[in-house]
N, C-alpha and C positions, 0 to 999 in steps of 0.2 A: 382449442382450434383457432378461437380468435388471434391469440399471442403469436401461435404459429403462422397465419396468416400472415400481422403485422411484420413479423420478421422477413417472411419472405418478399413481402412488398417492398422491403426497405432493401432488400438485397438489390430486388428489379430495381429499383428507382436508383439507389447508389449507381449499379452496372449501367443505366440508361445517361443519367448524370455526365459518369466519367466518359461514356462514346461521344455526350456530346461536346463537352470541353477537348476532346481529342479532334472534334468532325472542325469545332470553331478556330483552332491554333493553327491547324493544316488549313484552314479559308484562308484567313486572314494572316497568315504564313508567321505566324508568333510561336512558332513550337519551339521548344527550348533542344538543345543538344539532349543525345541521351545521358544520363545520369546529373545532367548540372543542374536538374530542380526535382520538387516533391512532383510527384505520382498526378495526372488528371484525378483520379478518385480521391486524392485531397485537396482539390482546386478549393477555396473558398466556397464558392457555390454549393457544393457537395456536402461539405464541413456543415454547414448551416442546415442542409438538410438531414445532418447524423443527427445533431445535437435536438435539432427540434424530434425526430424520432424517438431516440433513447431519452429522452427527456419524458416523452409519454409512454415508453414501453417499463423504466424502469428497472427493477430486479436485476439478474446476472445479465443482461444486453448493456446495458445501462453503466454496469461494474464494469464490464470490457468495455466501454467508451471512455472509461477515467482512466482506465491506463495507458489507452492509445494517448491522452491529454497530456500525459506526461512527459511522453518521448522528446528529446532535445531537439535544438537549432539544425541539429543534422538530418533531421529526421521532416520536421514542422518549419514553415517558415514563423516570422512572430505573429505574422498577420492570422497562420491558422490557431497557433499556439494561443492565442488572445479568445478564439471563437471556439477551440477545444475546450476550454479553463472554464466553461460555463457547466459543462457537464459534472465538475465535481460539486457543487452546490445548486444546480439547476432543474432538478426533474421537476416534473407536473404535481403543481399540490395538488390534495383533497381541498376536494370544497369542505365549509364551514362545518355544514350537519354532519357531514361524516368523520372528520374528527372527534367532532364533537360525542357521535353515537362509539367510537372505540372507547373514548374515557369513560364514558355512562356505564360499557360494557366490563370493560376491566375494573374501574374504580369502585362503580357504585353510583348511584342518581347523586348523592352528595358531594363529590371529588369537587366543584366551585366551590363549596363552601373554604375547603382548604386553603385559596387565595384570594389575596386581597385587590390583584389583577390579573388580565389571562387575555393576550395577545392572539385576536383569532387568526390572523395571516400571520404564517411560517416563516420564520427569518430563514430558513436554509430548507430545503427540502433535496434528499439525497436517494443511493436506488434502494433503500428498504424501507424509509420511511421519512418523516419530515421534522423542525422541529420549531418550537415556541417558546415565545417570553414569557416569563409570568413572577409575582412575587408573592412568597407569602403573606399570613396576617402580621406574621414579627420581622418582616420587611426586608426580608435574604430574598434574591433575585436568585432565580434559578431557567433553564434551561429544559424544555416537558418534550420529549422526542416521543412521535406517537407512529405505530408501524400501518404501513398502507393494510389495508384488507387484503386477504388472498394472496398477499406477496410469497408471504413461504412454499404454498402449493403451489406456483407460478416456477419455482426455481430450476426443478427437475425436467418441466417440459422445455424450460428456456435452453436447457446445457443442451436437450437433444436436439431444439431445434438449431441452437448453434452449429453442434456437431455435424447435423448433416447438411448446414450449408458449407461447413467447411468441406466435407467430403466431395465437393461438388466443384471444390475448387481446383483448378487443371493446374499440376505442376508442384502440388502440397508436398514438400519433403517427408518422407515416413522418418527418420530419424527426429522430426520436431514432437511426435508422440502428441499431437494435438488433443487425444481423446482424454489421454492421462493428467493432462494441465487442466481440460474443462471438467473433469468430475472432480479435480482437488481442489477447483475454482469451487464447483457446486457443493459441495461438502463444507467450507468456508462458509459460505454464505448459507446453509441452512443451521449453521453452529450462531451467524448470526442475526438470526429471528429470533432466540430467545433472549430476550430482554431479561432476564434471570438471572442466565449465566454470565452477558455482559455484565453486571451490578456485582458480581463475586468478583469477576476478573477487574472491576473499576477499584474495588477496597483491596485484594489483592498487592495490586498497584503502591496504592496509595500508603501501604505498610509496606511494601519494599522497599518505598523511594525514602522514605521516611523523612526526615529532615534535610533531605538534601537541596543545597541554597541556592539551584537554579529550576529541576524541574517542580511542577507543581500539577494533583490532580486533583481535582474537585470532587466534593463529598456527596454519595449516594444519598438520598433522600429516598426511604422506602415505606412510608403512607403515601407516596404518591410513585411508587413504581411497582409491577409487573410483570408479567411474560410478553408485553404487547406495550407496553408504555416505561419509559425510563427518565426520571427527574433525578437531576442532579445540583450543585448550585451552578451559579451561570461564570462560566470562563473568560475573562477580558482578553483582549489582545490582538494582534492581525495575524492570517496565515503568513504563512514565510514568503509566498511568491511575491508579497506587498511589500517583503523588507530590503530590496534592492537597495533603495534610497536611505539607507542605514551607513556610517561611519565603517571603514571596511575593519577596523577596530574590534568594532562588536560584531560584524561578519564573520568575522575569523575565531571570532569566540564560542559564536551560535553555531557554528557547524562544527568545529570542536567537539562542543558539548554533545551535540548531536552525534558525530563517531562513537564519541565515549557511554552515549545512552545505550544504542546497538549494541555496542560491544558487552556490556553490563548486561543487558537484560539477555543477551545468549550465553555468553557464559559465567556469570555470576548468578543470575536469577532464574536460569534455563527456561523464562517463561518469556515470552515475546508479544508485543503488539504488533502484527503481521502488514495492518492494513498500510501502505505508503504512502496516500492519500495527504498533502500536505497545510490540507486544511485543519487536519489533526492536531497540529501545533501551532498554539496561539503565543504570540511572541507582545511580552508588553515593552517598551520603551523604557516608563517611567522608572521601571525595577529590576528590568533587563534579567525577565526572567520568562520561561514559557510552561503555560497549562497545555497538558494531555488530553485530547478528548476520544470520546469514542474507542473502547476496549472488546466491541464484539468478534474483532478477528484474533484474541490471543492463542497463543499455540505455544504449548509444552515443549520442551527437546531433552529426551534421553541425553543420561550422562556418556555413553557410548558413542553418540553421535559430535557432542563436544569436541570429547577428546579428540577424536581423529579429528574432527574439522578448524580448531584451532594448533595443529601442528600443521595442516595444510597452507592457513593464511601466513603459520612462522614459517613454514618453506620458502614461500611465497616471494614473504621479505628477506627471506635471504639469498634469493635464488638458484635454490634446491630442486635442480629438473629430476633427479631420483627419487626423491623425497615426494614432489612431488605426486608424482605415477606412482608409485605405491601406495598410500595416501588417500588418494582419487579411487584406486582399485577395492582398499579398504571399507571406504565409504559408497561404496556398491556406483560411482559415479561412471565407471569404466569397468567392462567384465574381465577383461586379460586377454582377452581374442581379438582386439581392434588391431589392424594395421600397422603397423611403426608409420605413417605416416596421419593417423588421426590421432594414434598418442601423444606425436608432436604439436598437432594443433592444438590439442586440448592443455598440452603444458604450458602452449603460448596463450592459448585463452586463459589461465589460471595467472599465469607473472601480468598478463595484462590488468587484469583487476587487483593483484597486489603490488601493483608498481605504487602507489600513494604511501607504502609500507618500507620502500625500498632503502630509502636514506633516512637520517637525522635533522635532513631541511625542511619548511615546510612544502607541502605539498599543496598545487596552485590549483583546485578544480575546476577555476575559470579560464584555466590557460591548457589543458591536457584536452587529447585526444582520444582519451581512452571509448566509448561509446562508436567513434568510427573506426577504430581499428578493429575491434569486437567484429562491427558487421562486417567485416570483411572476411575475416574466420567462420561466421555461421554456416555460409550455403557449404562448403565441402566439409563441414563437421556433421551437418544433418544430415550430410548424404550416405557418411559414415559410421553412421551412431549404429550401435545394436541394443541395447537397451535403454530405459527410461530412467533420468536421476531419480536419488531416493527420495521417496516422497518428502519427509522433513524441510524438501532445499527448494519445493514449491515457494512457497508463504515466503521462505527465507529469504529468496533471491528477489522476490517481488520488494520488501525492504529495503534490501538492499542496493535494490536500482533505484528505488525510490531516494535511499539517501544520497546514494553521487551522485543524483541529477540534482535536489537539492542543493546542496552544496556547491555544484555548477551552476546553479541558476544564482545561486549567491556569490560567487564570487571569491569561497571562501578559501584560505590559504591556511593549511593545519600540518601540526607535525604529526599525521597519523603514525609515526614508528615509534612516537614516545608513549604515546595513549597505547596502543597494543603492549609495546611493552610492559608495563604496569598491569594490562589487564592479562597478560599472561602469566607472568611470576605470581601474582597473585593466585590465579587459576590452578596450580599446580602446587602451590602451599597447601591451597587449603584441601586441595585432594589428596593429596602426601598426609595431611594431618587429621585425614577422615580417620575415625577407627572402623564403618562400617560404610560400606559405599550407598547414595541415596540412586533411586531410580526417580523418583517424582518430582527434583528439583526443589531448592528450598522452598518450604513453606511456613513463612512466619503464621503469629498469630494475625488474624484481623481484626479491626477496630469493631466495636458491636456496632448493628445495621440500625443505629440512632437516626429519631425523623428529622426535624429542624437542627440547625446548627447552634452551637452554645451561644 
C-alpha cells in the first residue's frame, strides 16, 4: 500500500510539475515551437524530482527510470541526460545495520571474519540492491552486492501499480501492448533476486568467454555468496559513457567488440546478458580491455528462434523486403492479417535497424539517424499492430537499443557487415555440422565454484 502510494504521488507530483513548467513558459512567453524541444514533463526540474523518487522507490520503478536514462540527444537534452545518468547507480542505500543484519542473515554471525576489510558505504547502489568494497585475508579485492529487503515481494505490486497508472494514461496506443512489456519486465527482475542463479549465470560466462583477449568476467567467490548476497572479485575500469575522451581509435574497436559480443552470445552461445545498463561494462585504458558485470538478467534463446531471427538481420543487410515479411511472420512478429500498409512500415522499421549491416564501409553511429527515423514510424505501427512480439525479442531488444545508443554515444565507426558476416557462416556451419539439433544452447562445462582465487 505504501509503494503504491509512492507511485501514485510521484505520478501527481510529476503531472503537477509539468502543468507548471507549461503555466511558467506561456507567463514568461519562452514556450518553445511544438516539437522543437523535450516535453515540460522532462523539464530539468521534473528530472530532478524523478530521479530523487525512483532513487527511494527502487525495484521495477526504478529499472524503468534507467531506461528512460538512456534514451538519446533526440529524445533528452545533455543537461537532462547528465541528471537521468544518476539513476543508474544512484538509488537510496541501506543504512549501515541493515546491510549489515542481511550478511549476518545469509552468511552466518562469522562472514567479517572472512575479510581483512569491508567498506560500510556502497560505492554503487542499484534498484535491487547495492554494492561494497571489501578484501580478503589473502588480499584479492572483491566486490559484496547485498539485495535490499523486501525488494523481491515489492516487484509484483510495483508492475501492477505501474500498469494501472499507465491505463490511466489518455491516448496509450493498444498496439504498444504495455501490459505484456511490464510483466516480461517483472519476470526479469524476479529471475533477478536470486543471487544463486546470478553466480551460475556469472561462471557460465566466464567458461564461454574463455580466453578471449578482450572481454573479461570476474570470478564467483562462493563462501561469501548466496540467494541474497553475491561476491565476486572486484572489476577495474570506467563505464563506457566516461569513455568519450578516448582516441576515436579505440572507440571504434570498443564498440566493434561490443557488436561482435551480442552477436556471439545470441548466436553462438544462445545465452544472453539482457540487461543494457552501460555501467555493466567496465572498460580499462591500461589493457584496453573490458570486465562483464552483473549476470542477473541472462536469458536463454531457442535454436528455432535463432534461425529465423538471424536470416532476418541477413535480409536486412541485404535488403530483402520479402524476405523480410516472411521472416517477421515466421517469428510470430507479424500475424499475416495486418494491412499492406503496416507490413510496409514494419519492413521500413526492420531495414532501418539493419542499415549499419547494409554495406562493407564502416558504419558511423555517431553520424546516423537511425533512433529518429524509428520514432517517426512508431505512432501508426502501434496504431496497427494486432498482436504482441515474441516474447524472446523483449530482453532482446532492450540490448540491443542499449547497444546502438552505446555505440552513438561513443562515437563509434564499425564495419558491422564484416562481423555479422563471420558471425553467420559460422552460425550455419556449425548447425549443418550438428549431428543432433540442441534446444538449450551450448553448455560447456563450468569451472568448480572455488572460494579465494589461486
Amino acid at each position: 500500500m505504501g509503494r503504491a502510494a509512492a507511485m501514485g504521488g510521484l505520478a501527481l507530483e510529476l503531472g503537477l510539475g509539468a502543468l507548471a513548467e507549461a503555466a511558467r513558459t506561456r507567463l514568461w512567453g519562452q514556450e518553445q515551437p511544438r516539437g522543437s524541444g523535450p516535453s515540460p514533463l522532462l523539464s530539468e526540474a521534473t528530472a530532478e524530482r524523478l530521479v530523487a523518487a525512483l532513487s527511494r522507490a527502487r525495484g521495477a520503478a526504478l529499472k524503468l527510470g534507467q531506461f528512460l536514462s538512456m534514451a538519446d540527444s533526440s529524445v533528452l537534452t545533455p543537461q537532462l541526460q547528465q541528471i537521468l545518468a544518476r539513476l543508474r547507480q544512484s538509488a537510496e542505500p541501506m543504512p549501515g545495520w541493515q546491510s549489515r543484519a542481511v550478511l549476518e542473515e545469509e552468511l552466518g554471525p562469522g562472514w567479517r571474519e572472512q575479510l581483512q576489510e569491508f567498506q560500510d558505504f556502497p560505492v554503487a547502489a542499484a534498484s535491487l540492491g547495492q554494492v561494497h568494497w571489501g578484501r580478503l585475508r589473502d588480499g584479492t579485492e572483491v566486490a559484496i552486492k547485498i539485495q535490499y529487503p523486501g525488494i523481491d515481494r515489492s516487484i509484483g505490486s510495483d508492475i501492477e501499480n505501474l500498469q494501472s497508472l499507465l491505463s490511466l494514461s489518455p491516448g496509450l496506443p493498444k498496439g504498444l501492448f504495455a501490459a505484456h512489456s511490464l510483466r516480461s519486465l517483472g519476470l526479469q527482475l524476479q529471475l533477478e533476486c536470486d543471487y544463486g542463479r546470478e553466480a551460475r549465470s556469472a561462471r557460465r560466462f566466464r567458461s564461454l568467454l574463455g580466453p578471449d583477449p578482450f572481454f573479461r568476467v570476474p570470478r564467483v567467490l562462493s563462501q561469501l555468496s548466496s540467494r541474497r548476497v553475491l561476491c565476486t572479485e572486484w572489476g577495474r575500469g570506467e563505464p563506457l559513457e566516461r569513455c568519450r575522451g578516448i582516441p576515436q581509435e579505440r572507440r571504434d574497436q570498443l564498440c566493434s567488440e561490443l557488436l561482435r559480443l551480442f552477436l556471439q552470445e545470441l548466436f553462438s552461445f544462445r545465452f544472453m546478458q539482457t540487461d543494457p545498463n552501460w555501467a555493466n561494462f567496465l572498460y580499462e585504458p591500461g589493457t584496453h580491455t573490458v570486465t562483464l558485470l552483473d549476470f542477473g538478467a541472462c536469458q536463454e534463446f531457442e535454436q528455432e528462434f535463432t534461425d529465423l531471427y538471424i536470416e532476418v538481420i541477413k535480409a536486412a543487410a541485404e535488403r530483402d523486403e520479402e524476405k523480410i515479411l516472411r521472416k517477421s511472420q515466421e517469428l510470430k512478429f507479424l500475424t499475416g492479417f495486418e494491412s499492406q500498409a503496416l507490413q510496409s512500415l514494419h519492413v521500413q522499421a526492420v531495414l532501418l535497424l539493419g542499415e549499419p549491416f547494409w554495406g562493407s564501409q564502416p558504419f558511423d553511429f555517431g553520424a546516423q539517424g537511425t533512433a529518429r527515423a524509428l520514432r517517426a514510424l512508431l505512432p501508426p505501427m502501434l496504431r496497427g499492430r494486432l498482436g504482441p512480439p515474441p516474447e524472446p525479442s523483449y530482453a532482446l531488444h532492450r540490448k540491443l537499443g542499449g547497444l546502438f545508443l552505446a555505440c552513438a554515444h561513443l562515437g563509434g565507426r564499425v564495419r558491422c557487415r564484416d562481423i555479422f558476416q563471420r558471425v553467420y557462416e559460422e552460425y550455419w556451419r556449425t548447425r549443418n555440422t550438428e549431428s543432433t539439433p540442441k534446444t538449450q544452447g551450448n553448455t560447456p562445462k563450468t569451472e568448480p565454484e572455488s572460494g579465494a582465487t589461486k
